[in-house]
C-alpha positions in Angstrom: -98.0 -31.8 -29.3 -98.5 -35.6 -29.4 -95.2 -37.2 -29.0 -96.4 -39.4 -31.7 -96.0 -36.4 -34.2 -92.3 -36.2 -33.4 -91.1 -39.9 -33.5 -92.8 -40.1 -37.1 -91.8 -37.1 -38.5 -88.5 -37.3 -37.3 -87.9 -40.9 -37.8 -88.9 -40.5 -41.2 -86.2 -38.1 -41.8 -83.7 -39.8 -40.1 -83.6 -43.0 -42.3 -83.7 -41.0 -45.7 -80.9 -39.8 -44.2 -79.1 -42.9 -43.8 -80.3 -44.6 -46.9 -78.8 -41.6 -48.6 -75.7 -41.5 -46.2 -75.0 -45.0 -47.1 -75.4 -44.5 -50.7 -72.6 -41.7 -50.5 -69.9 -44.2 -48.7 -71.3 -46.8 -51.3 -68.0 -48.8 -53.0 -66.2 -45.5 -51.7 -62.6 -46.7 -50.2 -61.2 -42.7 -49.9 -63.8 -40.2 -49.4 -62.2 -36.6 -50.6 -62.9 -33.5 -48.1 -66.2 -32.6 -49.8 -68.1 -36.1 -49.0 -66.6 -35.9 -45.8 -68.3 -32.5 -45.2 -71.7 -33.9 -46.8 -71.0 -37.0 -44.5 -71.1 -34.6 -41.6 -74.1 -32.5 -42.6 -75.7 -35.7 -42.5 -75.4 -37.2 -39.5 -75.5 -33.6 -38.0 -79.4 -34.1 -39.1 -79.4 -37.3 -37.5 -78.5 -36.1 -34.3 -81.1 -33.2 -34.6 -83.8 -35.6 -35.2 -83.0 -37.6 -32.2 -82.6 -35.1 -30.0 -86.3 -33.4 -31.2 -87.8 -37.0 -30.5 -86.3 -37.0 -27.2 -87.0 -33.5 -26.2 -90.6 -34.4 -27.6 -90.5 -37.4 -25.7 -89.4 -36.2 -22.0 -91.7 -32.1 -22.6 -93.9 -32.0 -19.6 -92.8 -35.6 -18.1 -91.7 -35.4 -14.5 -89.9 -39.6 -14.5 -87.3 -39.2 -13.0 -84.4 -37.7 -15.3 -86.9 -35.9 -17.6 -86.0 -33.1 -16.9 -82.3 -33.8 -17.9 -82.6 -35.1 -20.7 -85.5 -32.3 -21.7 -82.5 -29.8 -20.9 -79.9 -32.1 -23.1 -81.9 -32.8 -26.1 -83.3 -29.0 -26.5 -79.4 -27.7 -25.8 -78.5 -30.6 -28.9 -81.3 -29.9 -30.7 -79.8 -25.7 -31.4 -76.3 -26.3 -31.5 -76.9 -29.3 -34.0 -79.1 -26.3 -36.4 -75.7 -24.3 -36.2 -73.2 -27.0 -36.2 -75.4 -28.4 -39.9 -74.8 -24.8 -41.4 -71.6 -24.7 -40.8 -71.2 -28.0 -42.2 -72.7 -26.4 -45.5 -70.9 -23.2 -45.8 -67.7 -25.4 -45.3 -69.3 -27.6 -48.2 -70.0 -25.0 -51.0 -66.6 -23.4 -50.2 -65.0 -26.5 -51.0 -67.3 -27.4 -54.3 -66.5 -23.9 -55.1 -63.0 -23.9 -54.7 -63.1 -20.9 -52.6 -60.3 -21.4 -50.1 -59.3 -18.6 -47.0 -56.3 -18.2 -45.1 -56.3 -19.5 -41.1 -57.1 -16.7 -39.5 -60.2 -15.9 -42.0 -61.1 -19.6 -41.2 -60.7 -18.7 -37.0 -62.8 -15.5 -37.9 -65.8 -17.4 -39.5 -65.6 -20.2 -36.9 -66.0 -17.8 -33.9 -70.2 -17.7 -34.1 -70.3 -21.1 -33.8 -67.9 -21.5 -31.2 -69.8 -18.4 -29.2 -72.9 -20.0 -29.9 -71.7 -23.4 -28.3 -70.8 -21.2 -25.2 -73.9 -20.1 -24.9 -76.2 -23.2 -25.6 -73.6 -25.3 -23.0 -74.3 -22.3 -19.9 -77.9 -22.6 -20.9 -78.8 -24.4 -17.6 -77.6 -21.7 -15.7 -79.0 -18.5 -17.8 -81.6 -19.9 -20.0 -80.6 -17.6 -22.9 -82.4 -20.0 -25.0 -84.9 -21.8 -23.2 -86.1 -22.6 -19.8 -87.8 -25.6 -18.8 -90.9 -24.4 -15.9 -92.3 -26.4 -13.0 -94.2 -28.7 -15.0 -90.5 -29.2 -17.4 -92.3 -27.9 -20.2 -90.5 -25.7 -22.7 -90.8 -22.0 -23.3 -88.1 -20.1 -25.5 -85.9 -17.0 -24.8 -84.3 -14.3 -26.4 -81.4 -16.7 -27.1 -83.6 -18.1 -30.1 -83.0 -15.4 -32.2 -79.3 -15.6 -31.7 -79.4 -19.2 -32.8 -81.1 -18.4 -36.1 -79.2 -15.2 -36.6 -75.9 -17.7 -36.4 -77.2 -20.1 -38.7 -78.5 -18.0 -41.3 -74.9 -16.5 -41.5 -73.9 -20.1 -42.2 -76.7 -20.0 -44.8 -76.2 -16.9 -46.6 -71.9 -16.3 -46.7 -72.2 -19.6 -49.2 -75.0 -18.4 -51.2 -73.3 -15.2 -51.7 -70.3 -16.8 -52.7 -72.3 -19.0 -55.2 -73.6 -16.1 -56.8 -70.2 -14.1 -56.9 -68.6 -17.4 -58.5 -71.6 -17.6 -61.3 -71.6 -14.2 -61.8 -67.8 -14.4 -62.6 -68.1 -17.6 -64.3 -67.3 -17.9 -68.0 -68.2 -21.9 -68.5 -71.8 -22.4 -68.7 -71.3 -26.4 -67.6 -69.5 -24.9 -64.3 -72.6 -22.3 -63.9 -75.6 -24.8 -64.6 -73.2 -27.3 -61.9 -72.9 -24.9 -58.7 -76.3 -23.2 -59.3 -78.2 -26.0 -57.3 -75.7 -24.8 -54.1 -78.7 -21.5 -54.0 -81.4 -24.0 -53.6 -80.7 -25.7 -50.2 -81.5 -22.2 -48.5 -85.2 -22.8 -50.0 -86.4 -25.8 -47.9 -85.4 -24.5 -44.3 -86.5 -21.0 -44.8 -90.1 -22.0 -45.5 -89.8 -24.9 -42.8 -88.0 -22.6 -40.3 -91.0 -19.5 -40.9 -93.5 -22.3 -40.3 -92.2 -23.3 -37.2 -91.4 -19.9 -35.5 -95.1 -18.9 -36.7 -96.9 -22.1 -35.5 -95.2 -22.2 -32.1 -94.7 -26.1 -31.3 -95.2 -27.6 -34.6 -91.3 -29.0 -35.6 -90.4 -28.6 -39.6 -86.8 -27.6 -39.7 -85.7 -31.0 -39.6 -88.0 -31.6 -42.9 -86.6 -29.1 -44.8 -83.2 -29.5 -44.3 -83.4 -33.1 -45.2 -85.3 -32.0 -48.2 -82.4 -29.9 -49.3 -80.0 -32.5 -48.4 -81.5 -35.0 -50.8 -82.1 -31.4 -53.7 -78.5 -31.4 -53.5 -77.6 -35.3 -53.7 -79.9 -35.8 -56.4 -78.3 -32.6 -58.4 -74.7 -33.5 -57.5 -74.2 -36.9 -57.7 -77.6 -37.9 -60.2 -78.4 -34.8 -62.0 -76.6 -36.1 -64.9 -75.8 -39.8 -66.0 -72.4 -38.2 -66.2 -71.5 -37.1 -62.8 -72.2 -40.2 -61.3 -68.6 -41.3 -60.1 -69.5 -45.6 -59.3 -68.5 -47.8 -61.4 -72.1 -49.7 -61.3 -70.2 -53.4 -61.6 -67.4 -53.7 -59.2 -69.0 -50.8 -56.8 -65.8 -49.0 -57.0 -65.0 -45.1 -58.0 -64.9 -44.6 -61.7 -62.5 -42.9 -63.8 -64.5 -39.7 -63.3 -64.3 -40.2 -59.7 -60.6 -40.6 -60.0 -60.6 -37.4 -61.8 -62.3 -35.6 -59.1 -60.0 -36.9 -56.8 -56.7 -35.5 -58.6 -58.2 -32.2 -59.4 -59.0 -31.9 -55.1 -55.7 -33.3 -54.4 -53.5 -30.8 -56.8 -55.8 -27.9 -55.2 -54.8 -28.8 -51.7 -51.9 -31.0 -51.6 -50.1 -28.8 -54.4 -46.1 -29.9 -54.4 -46.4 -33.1 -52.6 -45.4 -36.1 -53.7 -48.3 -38.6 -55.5 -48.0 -42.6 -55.7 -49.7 -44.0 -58.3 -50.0 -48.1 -58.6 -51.7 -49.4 -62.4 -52.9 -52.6 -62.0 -54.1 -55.0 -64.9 -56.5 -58.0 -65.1 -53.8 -60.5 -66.9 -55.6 -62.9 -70.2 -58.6 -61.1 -69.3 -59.8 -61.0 -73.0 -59.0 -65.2 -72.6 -62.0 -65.5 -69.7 -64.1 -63.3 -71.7 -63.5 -65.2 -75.2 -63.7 -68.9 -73.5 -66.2 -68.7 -70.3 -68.4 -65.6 -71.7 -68.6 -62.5 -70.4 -71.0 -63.1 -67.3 -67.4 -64.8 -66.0 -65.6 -62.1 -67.1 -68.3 -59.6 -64.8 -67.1 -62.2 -61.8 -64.1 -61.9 -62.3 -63.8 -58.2 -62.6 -65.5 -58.5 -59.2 -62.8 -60.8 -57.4 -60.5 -58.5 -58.7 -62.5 -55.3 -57.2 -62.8 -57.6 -53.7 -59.4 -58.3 -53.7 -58.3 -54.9 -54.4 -60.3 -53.3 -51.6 -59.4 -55.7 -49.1 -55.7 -55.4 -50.1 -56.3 -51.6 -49.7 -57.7 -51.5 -46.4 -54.8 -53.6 -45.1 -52.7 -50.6 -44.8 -52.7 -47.1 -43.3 -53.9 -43.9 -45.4 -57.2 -45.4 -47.0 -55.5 -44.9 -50.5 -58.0 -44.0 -53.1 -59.7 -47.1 -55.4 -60.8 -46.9 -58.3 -61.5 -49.3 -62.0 -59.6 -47.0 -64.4 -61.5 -48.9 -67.3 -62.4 -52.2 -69.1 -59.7 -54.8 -66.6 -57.5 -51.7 -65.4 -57.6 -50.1 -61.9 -55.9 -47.4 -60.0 -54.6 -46.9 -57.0 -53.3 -43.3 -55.6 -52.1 -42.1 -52.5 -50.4 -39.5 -51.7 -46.7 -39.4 -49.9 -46.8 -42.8 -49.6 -43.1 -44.5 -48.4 -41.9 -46.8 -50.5 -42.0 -49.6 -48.2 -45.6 -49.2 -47.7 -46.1 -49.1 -51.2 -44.1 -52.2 -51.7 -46.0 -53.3 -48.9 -49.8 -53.2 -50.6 -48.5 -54.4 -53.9 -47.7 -57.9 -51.9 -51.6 -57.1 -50.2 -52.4 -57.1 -53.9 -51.0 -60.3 -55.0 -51.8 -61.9 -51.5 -55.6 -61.0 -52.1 -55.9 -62.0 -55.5 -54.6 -65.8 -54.4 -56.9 -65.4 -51.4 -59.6 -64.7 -54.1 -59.2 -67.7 -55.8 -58.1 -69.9 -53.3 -61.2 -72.5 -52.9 -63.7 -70.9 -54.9 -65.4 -72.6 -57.5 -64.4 -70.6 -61.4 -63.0 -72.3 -64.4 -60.5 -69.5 -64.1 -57.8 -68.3 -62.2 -56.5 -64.6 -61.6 -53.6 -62.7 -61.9 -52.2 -59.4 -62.5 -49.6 -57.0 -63.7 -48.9 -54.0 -61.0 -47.0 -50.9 -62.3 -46.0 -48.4 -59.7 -44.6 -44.5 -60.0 -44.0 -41.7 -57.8 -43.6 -37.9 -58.3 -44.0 -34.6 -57.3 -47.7 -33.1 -58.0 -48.9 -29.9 -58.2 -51.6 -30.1 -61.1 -53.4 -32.4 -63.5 -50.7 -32.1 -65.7 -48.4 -33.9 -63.2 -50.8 -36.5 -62.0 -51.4 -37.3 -65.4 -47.8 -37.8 -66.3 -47.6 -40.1 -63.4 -50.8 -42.1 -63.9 -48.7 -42.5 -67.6 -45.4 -43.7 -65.9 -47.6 -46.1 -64.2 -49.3 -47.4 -67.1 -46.1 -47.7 -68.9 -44.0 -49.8 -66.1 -47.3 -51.9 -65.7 -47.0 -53.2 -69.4 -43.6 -53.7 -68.7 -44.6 -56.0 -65.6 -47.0 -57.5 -68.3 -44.5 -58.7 -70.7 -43.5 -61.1 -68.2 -46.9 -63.1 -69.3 -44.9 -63.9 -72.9 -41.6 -66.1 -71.2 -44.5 -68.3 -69.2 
């Protein structure tokens, strides 16, 4: 096969990958355990891709370390075909809310920890491929085993989708985890074509195929579910929301920081320099905050709340350190406005509380404490 074929097809694949990739870390300061996973799967792909174009690129060469990195790349290429179905079952489970115990967890991970055995002695049994005289490639038995593996990987979610419609009794939470059944599609026809057509290289296709099916249904199926706020590049108050229902399902009992932080005389910039100012300055604001944010440990999560309010949460967050990013804050918000050119000036009012979280209920009660000591913060405005 013309090596041509596999840098194009591949590369091809690889930057939808990381257009998409960056568009999922786009104006994302905190990324909860389910883009973390989707981050994974992604560059998981990546890594597949390169290591088909270099297996592509070294298949029949004899320059000197060919054959190595012939050996390298083809060991990569299987455990990466494994390693990205994991990544998915992992994915859906969390989407799903479908949580095991650790030894369950152990259980499911031992395939792909077998598997890994087995592809790392390959240069000693060649259980899945050998590399001839001529370091040209020819599979084994050990093929099988790898696709047996991953369509575990494939199926155990897919079931579990099913079982979780089937039980189901909101039709908004059916019609949202029934696109979870169509990543399978992609890879099975790409994976049938290319153990039919012996040489040709179409898994990497359909999985990024199915990667962007689920993107598009997740994140822009529905104006609705879209979780950027489109002006400041933050999270959005629905991404906020997503965050506090993950962190009440797996951080149930611990304690939540919540910091409410208000544009001050904002309806003053909009009313005397127009609203295109007031867009600016919602945008030094967003600046400031994220720089102030990434000043200290724990990535807290960002987001604008609404209109000139934005959140900050983090959870079990020491009071110092809290104290210490309200100072980032204020320090940011000077830095902001410190030699740029506006016919305004910024400032805010912070309110900060702290409790024990175990559900919505809680985090909202707390998002209202914060709200409440922030107006108290902003009746400072009136002896000025």
């Amino acid at each position: 096969m013309n090596i041509a074929y596999y840098i194009e097809i591949n590369l091809v694949c690889i930057i939808i990958l990381l257009l998409l990739r960056h568009q999922t870390k786009a104006g994302t300061d905190h990324e909860t355990r389910e883009k973390k996973l989707f981050g994974a799967m992604i560059w998981a792909t990546v890594i597949f891709c390169a290591a088909d174009i270099a297996a592509g690129a070294c298949r029949g060469e004899l320059f000197e370390g060919a054959r190595t990195i012939n050996q390298i790349s083809n060991i990569v290429y299987f455990e990466m075909i494994v390693v990205i179905s994991w990544f998915w079952m992992q994915y859906v489970f969390v989407k799903i809310r479908l949580s095991f115990s650790r030894k369950i967890n152990i259980v499911m991970s031992l395939p792909l920890l077998l598997f890994t055995a087995a592809a790392i002695s390959n240069p000693f049994t060649h259980i899945l491929f050998l590399l001839d005289e001529n370091d040209l490639y020819h599979r084994n038995y050990g093929v099988f085993i790898n696709w047996i593996v991953a369509w575990l990987y494939l199926l155990l979610p897919m079931i579990a989708v099913i079982y979780t419609a089937a039980h189901e009794t909101s039709k908004a939470k059916r019609r949202e985890i029934t696109p979870f059944l169509y990543f399978i599609i992609a890879p099975a026809i790409a994976s049938v074509i290319q153990m039919i057509f012996y040489g040709m290289s179409t898994t990497q296709v359909g999985i990024t195929i199915s990667i962007v099916m689920v993107f598009l249904a997740v994140q822009g199926g529905k104006a609705g579910q879209i979780t950027m706020d489109v002006l400041t590049g933050l999270n959005n108050r629905r991404g906020l929301n997503n965050y506090l229902d993950y962190y009440t399902q797996s951080h149930a009992g611990s304690e939540l920081t919540v910091i409410m932080i208000d544009l001050d005389r904002f309806k003053q910039v909009n009313d005397e320099f127009g609203h295109i100012a007031g867009d600016r300055a919602l945008r030094y604001m967003s600046e400031a905050l994220k720089k102030a944010c990434g000043s200290i440990s724990g990535r807290p999560y960002l987001c604008r709340y609404g209109g000139d309010e934005f959140v900050i949460a983090g959870a079990d967050q020491l009071p110092e350190e809290t104290e210490k990013l309200k100072a980032a804050v204020y320090e940011e918000i000077d830095e902001a406005m410190r030699g740029c050119d506006e016919p305004f000036t910024l400032s805010a009012s912070i309110g900060i509380a702290a409790g024990m979280c175990s559900d919505m209920e809680d985090a909202e009660r707390i998002i209202k404490l914060a709200d409440e000591e922030m107006y108290k913060d902003k009746k400072r405005l009136v002896f000025k």
